[in-house]
C-alpha positions as CSV (number, residue, x, y, z in Angstrom):
1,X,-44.0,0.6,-33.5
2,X,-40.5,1.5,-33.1
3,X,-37.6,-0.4,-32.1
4,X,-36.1,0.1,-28.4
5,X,-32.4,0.9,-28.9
6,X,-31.1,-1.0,-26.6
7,X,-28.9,1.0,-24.4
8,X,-25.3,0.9,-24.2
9,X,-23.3,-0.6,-21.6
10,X,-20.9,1.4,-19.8
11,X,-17.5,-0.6,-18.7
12,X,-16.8,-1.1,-15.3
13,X,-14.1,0.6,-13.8
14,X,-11.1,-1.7,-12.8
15,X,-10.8,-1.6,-9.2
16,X,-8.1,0.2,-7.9
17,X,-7.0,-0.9,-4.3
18,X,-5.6,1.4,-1.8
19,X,-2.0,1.8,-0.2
20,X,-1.0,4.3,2.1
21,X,2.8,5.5,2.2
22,X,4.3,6.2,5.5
23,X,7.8,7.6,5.4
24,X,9.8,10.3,6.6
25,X,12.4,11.2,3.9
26,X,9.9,13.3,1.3
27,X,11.3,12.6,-1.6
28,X,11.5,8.9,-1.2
29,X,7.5,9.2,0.1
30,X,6.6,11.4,-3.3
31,X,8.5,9.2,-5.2
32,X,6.7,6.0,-3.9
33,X,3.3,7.2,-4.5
34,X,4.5,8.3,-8.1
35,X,5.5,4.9,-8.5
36,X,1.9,3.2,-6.9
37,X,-0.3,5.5,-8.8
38,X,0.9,4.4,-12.1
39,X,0.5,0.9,-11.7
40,X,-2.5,-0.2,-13.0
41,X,-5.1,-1.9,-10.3
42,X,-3.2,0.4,-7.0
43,X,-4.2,3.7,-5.9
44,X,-1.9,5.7,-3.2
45,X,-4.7,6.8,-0.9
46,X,-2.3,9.0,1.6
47,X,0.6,9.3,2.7
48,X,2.2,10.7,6.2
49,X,6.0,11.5,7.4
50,X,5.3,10.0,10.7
51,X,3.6,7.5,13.0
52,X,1.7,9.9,14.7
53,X,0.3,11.9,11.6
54,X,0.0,8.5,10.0
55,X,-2.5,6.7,12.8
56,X,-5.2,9.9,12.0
57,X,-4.7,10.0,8.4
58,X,-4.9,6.2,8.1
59,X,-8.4,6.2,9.8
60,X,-9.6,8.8,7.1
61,X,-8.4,7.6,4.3
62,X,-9.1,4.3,4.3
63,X,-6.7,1.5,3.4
64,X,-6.2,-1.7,2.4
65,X,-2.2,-1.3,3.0
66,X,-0.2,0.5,4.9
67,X,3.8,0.4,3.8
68,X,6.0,1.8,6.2
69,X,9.5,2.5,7.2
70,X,10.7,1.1,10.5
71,X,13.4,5.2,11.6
72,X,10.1,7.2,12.2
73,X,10.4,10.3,13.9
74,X,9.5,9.7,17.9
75,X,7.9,6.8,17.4
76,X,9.7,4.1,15.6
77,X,7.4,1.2,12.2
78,X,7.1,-1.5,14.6
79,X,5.0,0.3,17.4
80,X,3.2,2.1,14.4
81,X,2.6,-1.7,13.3
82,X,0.9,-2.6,16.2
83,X,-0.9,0.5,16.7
84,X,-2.8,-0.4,12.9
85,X,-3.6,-3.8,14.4
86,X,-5.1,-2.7,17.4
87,X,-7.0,-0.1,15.3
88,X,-8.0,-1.3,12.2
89,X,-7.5,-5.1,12.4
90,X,-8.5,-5.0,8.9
91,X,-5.7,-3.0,7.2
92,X,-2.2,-5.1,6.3
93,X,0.7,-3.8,6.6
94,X,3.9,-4.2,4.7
95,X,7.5,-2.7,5.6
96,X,9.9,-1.3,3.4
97,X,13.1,-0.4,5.0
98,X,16.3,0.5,4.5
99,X,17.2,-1.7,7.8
100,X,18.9,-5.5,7.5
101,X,15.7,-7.5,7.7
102,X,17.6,-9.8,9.5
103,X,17.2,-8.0,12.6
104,X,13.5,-6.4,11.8
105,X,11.6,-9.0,9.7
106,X,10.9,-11.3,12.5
107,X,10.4,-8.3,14.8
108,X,8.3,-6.8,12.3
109,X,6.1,-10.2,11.3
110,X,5.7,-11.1,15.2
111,X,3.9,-7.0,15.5
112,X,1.6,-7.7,12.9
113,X,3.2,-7.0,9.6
114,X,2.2,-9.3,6.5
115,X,5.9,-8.8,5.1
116,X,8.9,-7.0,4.7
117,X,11.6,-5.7,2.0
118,X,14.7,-3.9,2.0
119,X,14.8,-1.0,-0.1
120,X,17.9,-2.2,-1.9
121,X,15.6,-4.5,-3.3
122,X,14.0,-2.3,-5.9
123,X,11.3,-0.7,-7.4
124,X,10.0,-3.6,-9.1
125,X,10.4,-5.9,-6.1
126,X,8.4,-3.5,-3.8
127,X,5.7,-3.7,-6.4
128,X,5.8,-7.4,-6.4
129,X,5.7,-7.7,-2.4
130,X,2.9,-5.4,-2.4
131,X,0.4,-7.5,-5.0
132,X,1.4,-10.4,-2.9
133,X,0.5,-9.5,0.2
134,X,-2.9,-7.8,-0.9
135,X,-3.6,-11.4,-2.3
136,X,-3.4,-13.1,1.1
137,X,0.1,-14.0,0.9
138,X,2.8,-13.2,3.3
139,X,5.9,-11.6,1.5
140,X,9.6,-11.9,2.7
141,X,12.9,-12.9,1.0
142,X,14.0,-16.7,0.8
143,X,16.5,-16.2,3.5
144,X,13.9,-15.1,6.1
145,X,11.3,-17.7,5.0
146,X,14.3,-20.1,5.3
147,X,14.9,-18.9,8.7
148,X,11.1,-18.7,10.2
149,X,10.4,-22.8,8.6
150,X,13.6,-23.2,10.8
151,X,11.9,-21.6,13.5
152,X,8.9,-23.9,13.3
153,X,10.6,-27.0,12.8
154,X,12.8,-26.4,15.7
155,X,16.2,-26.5,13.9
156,X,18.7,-23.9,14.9
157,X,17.9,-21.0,13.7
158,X,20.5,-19.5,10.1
159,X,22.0,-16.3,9.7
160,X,22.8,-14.2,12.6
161,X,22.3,-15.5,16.2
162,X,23.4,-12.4,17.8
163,X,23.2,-12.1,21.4
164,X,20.6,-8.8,20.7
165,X,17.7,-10.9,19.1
166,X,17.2,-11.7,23.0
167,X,16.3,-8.1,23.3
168,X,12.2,-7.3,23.5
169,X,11.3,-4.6,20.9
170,X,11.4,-1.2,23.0
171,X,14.6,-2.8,24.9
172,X,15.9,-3.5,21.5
173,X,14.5,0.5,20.3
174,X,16.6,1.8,23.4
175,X,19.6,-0.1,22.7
176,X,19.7,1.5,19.3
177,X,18.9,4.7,20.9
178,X,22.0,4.0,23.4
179,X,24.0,3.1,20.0
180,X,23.5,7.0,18.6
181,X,25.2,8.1,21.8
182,X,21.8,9.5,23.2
183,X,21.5,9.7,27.2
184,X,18.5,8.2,29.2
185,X,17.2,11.7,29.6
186,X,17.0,11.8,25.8
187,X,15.9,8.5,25.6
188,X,12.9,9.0,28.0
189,X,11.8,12.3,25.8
190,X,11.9,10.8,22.5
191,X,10.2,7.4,23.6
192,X,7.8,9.3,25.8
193,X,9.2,7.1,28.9
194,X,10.0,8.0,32.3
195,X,13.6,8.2,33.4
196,X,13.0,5.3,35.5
197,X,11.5,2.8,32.9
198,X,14.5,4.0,30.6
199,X,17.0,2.8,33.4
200,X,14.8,-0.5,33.8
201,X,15.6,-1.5,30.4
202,X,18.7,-0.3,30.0
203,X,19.3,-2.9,33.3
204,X,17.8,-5.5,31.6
205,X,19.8,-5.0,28.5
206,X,23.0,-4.9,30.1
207,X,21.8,-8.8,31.7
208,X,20.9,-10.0,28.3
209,X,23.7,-9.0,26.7
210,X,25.8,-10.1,30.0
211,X,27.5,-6.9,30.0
212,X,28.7,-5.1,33.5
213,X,28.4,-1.6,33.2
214,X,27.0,1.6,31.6
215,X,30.3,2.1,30.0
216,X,30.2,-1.6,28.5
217,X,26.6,-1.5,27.4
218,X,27.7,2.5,25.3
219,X,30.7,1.1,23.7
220,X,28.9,-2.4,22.7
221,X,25.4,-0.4,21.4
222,X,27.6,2.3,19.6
223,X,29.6,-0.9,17.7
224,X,26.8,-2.6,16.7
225,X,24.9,0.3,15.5
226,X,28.0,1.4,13.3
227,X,28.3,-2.1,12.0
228,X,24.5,-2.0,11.0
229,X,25.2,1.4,9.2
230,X,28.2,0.3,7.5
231,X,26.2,-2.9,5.7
């Protein structure tokens, strides 16, 4: 009687979990999923230049992460954020901006995001956020962790404690808007807002801020947006 060979097992795969890019400056998009898909144990499952393209692609392709930028076209990270919540509760999300996370990381957390990095950080470090945050973790730099234990303690808060942190997140969208000299006409076709909702916030912006006029509210957007640019 012969002998049963016994048969030979066949390794398991390693499994590979998925990240979807969404960015608008191609070659920073094609270089990031370059950079994923050559990292052993992530995958880049998709990617898409803007939020809308981004919310039908995401539902196809099936993430486990979402990274995105917070400058979208039309539709700015943190409303694309919030849109992956309501959708797919399921999918984290991790932002990698170019932005001063100490104006969007709160912003960004408080929408739904699971951490956030600015791209001066590096390669490496975006790598490391991301293997964090699939892990459970939430990933952010010592000075915002600093700043949100400060939060829940109730000590005053480090770092900046500008006067525009008062601003909700589409006040705070049209403020920047206001800052690239765009008029509410503009405004209201880029946001998809009426003219009248436009002038609403730009009133309640100019009452936050404790600023008198159109006039003051321009020159004081237009300054703070240049000072963001020039950091």
């Amino acid at each position: 009687m012969k002998s049963k060979v016994p048969a030979k097992k066949t390794a398991a795969k390693p499994v590979r979990r998925r990240v979807f890019l969404v960015d608008d400056h191609p070659m920073m998009l094609d270089g990031m999923m370059r950079l994923i898909d050559s990292e052993a144990g992530l995958m880049c499952c998709g990617g898409a230049k803007s939020a809308e393209e981004a919310v039908a692609e995401i539902a196809r392709c099936k993430p486990e992460l979402v990274i995105t930028d917070i400058t979208l076209p039309n539709r700015n990270g943190l409303d694309l954020i919030k849109d992956i919540r309501a959708m797919s509760p399921d999918v984290l999300v991790f932002v990698y901006s170019m932005h001063d996370e100490m104006f969007y990381a709160e912003r960004a957390l408080r929408a739904g995001a699971r951490g956030y990095l600015m791209k001066e950080a590096g390669s490496e470090a975006m790598l490391d956020a991301i293997r964090r945050v699939l892990a459970g973790e939430i990933s952010v730099s010592p000075r915002i962790s600093a700043r949100i234990l400060d939060l829940f303690s109730g000590a005053p808060a480090r770092g900046s404690s500008s006067p525009v942190e008062k601003l909700t997140d589409r006040e705070f969208e049209v403020y920047q808007l206001i800052g690239t000299g765009k008029s509410t006409k503009e405004i209201a076709d880029q946001l998809h807002l009426s003219h009248k909702t436009v002038a609403v916030h730009r009133g309640s912006i100019k009452e936050k801020l404790g600023l008198g006029s159109a006039g003051e509210l321009m020159h004081h957007a237009i300054r703070w947006t240049a000072g963001r640019e020039g950091k």
